[in-house]
N, C-alpha and C positions, 0 to 999 in steps of 0.2 A: 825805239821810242816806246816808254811805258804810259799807259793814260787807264787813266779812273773809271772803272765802270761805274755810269750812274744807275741805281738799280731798284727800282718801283718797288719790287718785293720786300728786300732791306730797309725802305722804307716806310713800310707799311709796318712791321715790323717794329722798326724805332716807336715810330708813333703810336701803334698799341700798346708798348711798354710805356708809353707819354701821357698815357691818356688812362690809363688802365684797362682799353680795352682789347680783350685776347689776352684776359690774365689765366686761361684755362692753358696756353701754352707751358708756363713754368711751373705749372702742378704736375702736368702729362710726360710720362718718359720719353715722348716721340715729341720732337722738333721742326718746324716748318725749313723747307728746303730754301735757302739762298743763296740767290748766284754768284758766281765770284767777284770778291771785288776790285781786284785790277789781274788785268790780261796783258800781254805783249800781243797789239794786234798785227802787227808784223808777223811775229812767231805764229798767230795763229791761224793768218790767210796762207802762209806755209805750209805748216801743218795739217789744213784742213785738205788741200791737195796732194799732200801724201798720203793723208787717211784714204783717201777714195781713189790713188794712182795703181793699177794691175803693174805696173812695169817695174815695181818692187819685188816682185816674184819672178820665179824662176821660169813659168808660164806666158808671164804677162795676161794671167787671167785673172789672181786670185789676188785682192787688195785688203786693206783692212776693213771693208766697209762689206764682205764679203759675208766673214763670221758676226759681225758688228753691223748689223743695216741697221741704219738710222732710221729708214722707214716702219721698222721692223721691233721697237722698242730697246733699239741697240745689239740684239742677238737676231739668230737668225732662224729662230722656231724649229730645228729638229735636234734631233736627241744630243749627238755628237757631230761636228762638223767635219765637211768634207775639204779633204787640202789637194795638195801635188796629186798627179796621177792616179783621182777619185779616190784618195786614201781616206776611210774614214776616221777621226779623229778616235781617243782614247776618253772625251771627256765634253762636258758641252759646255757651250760658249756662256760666259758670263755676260752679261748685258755691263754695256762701257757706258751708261748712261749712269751719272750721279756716282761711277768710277774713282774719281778723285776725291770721295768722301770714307773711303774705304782703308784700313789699319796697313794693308799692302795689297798686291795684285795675284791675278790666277788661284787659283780653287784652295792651292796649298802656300801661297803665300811666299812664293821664291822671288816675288819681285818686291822690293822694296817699296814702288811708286808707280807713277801713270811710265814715268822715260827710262825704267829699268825695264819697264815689262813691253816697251815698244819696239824695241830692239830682239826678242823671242822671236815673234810669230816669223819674220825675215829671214832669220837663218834655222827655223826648224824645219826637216828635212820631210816633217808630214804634215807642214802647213804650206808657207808659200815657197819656202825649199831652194832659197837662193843663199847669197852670201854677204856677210856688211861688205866686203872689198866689190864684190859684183855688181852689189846694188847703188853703192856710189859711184863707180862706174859711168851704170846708166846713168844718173841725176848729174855727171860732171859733163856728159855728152850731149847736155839736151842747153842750147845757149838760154834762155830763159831763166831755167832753173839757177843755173852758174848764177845770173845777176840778180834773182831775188835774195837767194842765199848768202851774196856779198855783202848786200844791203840791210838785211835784217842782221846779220853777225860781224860783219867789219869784216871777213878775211876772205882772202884768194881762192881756199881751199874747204872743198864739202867733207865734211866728214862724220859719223856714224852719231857721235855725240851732240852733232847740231840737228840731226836728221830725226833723234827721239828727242831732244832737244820741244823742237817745232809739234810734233804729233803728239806729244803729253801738252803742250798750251793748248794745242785746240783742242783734246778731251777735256780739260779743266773747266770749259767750257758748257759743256752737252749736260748739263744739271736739269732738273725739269722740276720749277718750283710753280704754285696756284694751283693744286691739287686741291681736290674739296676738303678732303681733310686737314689743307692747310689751311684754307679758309676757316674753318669751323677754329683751328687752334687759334687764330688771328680775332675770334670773337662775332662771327658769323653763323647764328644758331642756328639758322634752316639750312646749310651748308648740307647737313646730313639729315634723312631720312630719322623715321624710330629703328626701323630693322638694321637700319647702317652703326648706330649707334649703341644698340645690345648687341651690336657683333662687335664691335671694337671693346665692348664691356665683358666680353667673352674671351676675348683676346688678351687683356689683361689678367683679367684672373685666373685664367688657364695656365697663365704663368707663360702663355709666348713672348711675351715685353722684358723675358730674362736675356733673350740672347735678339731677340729684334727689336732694340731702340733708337733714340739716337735719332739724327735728322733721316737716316738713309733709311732703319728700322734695319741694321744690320750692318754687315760689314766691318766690322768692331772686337771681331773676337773669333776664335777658331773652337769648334765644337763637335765631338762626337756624334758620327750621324749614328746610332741604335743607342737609346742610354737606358731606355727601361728592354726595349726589345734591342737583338741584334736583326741590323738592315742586310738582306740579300740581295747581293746584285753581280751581274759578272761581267763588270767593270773594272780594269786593272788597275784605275786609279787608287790612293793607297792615303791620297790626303797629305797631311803634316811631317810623317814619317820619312815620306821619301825627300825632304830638305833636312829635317834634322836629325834623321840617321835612329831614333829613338824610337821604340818600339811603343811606346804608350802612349805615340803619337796619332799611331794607326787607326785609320776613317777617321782621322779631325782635320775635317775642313772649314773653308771662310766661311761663316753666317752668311749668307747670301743676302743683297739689298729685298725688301721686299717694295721699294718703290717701281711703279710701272708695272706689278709682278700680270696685272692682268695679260697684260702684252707680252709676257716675255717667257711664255710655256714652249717647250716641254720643261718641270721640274728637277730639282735636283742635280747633284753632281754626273750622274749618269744619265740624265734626262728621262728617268723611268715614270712619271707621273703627266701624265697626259693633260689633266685639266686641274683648277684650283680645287675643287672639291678634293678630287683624290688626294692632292697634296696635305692639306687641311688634316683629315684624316689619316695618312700615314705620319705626319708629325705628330698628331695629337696622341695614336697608340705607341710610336716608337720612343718619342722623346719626352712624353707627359705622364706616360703610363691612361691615358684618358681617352676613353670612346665618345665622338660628339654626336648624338642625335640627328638624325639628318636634318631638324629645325635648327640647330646648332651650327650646323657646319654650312650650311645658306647663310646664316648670318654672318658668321666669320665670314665667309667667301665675298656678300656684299659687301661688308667696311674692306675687305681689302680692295676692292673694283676703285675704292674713293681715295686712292694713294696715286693714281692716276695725274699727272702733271701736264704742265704743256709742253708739248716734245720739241726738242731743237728746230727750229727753220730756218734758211737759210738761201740761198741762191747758188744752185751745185757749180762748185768750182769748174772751171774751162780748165782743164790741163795741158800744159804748154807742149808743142808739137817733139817728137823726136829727130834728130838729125839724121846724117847720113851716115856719122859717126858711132849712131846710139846702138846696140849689142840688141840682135833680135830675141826674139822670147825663144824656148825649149817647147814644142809644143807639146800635151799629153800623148801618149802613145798606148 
């Protein structure tokens, strides 16, 4: 069953284009974030309990809500994350929060979508290091799950494509719009500070609004990380290159969203920038050619604090019990 999100924001929204007020939105490169407007809420009370189910891994410890904590601004604050048998990852976790606003998925862009890229973390062998035949398995052993899944897809049988199917509807969802800055675009002038607003005045004419616009303020395009400097790091990620085989692709990664960015440190594709300050500044010398003043880079650092939205809430799913049938977990060794 498909149904209508009714949706305050989108509304707000209309009617400041109705009204004329919040015409500073369609002047500004950056767009107020809106939630989606129709969901399968079926798919997504599904999906929501896959996202946060261990028993999709090889472990039964490691879910997707794992790298992705929702409490967490969707990632999971260290540099590169930890999978199967405390492997640590190659690369850090993108924040799945405003996800589905994104040109495609993962740092270099090999998934096409939210349900191309839900089906990775499952069978990679240094995340949760199971199999799509294993992991349906478990989900075909647990009676519960059998019957949700008949119910929301029509059919007998579980299978891999209903299972990303279900976990991209409920990411479609994790948007985080009423940010102050969206306020302010929507025509609420005391929304921001003076210092909030000569850092976003900063921000633009620094020329960051080249590759961070847009509702997400990124996500939208793949970019060289060193373009005035080359970026050091020893990290084997490699970017764009290693999906399209072309050398001139090399360290061109996704623009990263910068909404939530306050929450959602350590920076970068290697997570080598520890706090927004530093970040700021190594963007502003590598990719601007431009040193910001330490008055400069407080500024930019507060208008970015005001990209901050209201984070998903919800009621954590109960997940339904496992049988006697269900396939134990592998535990670390």
């Amino acid at each position: 069953m498909r149904m209508r999100v009714a949706v305050i924001a989108a509304a707000a929204i209309a009617a400041a284009a109705a009204t004329g007020v919040g015409v500073a939105q369609n002047q500004e490169p950056i767009q107020p974030i809106v939630p989606p407007q129709q969901v399968n809420l079926g798919k997504v009370e599904l999906g929501k309990k896959l996202f946060f189910d261990p028993r999709l891994s090889k472990s039964g410890f490691i879910s997707c809500n794992s790298c992705h904590n929702l409490s967490m601004g969707g990632t999971d604050n260290i540099r590169t994350s930890i999978g199967d048998k405390w492997q640590q990852g190659p690369i850090n976790a993108p924040t799945v929060l405003n996800s589905s606003l994104s040109l495609a998925q993962f740092w270099d862009g090999r998934a096409a979508d939210l349900k191309a890229q839900a089906g990775g973390p499952i069978a990679n062998p240094g995340e949760m290091a199971f199999s799509h035949t294993l992991a349906i398995d478990v989900l075909q052993s647990i009676p519960a799950y059998e019957r949700e899944f008949k119910k929301v897809f029509g059919k007998d049988k579980i299978d891999i494509d209903q299972v990303t199917s279900a976990i991209a509807e409920f990411e479609k969802t994790l948007v985080t719009p009423n940010a102050r800055f969206d306020q302010w675009l929507l025509g609420k002038k005391d929304a921001l500070t003076a210092n909030e607003l000569a850092g976003y005045k900063l921000f633009k004419e620094s020329g960051c609004v080249a590759c961070h616009n847009g509702a997400a303020l990124g996500g939208t395009s793949f970019q060289k990380m060193g373009i005035v400097e080359p970026y050091k790091s020893s990290s084997p990620a490699e970017g764009r290159s290693a999906v399209t085989g072309k050398d001139a692709d090399r360290f061109n990664f996704k623009v990263p969203t910068l909404r939530n960015v306050e929450l959602t440190y350590p920076y970068f594709h290697d997570g080598a920038a520890d706090t927004l300050g530093e970040a700021v500044d190594v963007m502003g010398r590598l990719q601007l050619g431009k040193k910001f003043s330490a008055d400069e880079n407080a500024k930019i650092v507060a208008f970015l604090k005001t990209l901050t939205g209201d984070q998903p809430t919800f009621a954590l799913p109960i997940l339904p019990p496992s049988s006697d049938k269900t396939p134990r977990p592998t535990p670390f060794k």
